[in-house]
C-alpha positions as CSV (number, residue, x, y, z in Angstrom):
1,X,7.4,-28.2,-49.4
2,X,8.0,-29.5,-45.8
3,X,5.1,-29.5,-43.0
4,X,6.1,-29.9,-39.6
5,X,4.0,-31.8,-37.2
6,X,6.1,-31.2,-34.4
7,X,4.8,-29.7,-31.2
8,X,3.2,-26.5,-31.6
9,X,4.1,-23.4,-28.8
10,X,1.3,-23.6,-26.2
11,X,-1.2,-20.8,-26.7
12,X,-1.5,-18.1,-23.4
13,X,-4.7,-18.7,-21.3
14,X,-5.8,-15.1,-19.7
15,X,-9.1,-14.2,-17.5
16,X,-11.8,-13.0,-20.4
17,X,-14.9,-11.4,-19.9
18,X,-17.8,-13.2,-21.8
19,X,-21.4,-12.8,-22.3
20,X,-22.9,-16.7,-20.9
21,X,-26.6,-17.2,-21.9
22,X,-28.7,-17.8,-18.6
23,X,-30.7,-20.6,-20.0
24,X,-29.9,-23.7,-18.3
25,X,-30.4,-26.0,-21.7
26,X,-28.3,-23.9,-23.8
27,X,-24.2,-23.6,-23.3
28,X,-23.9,-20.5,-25.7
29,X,-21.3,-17.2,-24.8
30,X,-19.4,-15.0,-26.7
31,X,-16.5,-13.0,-25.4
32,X,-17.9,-9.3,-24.6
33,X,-15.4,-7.6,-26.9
34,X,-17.4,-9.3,-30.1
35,X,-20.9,-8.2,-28.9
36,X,-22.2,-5.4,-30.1
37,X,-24.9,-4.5,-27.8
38,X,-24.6,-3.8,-24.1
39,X,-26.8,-6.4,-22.9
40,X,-27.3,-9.0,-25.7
41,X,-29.0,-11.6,-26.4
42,X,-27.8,-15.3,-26.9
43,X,-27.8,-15.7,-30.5
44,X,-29.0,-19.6,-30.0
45,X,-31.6,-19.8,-28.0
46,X,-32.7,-15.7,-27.9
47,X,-32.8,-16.5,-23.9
48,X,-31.2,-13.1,-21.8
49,X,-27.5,-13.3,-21.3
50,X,-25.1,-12.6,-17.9
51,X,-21.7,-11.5,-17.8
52,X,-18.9,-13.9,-16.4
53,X,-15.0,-14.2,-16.8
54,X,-13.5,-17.4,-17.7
55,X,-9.9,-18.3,-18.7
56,X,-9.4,-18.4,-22.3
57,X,-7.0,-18.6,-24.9
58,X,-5.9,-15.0,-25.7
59,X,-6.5,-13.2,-28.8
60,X,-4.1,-11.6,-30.5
């Protein structure tokens, strides 16, 4: 077997919507289309969470 370690394609970066949690001493989010609630809360910290985009790499 043969592993190449040569350079991988670059992944696409798109505009994503996430869930950010509004606590200013926790950094947790979670892209909107894995929540299952329409207004959850951050699963770290329990604190109330806001909507924001930022760029991402894209799921497939």
């Amino acid at each position: 077997m043969s592993f190449s370690r040569g350079p991988k394609e670059p992944v696409p970066e798109v505009e994503t919507n996430v869930w950010s949690c509004t606590s200013g001493e926790c950094q947790g989010w979670m892209r909107e289309s894995f929540s299952f609630e329409a207004e959850p809360n951050c699963p770290l910290c329990h604190s109330s969470m806001e909507r924001e985009v930022r760029v991402l790499p894209e799921m497939q």
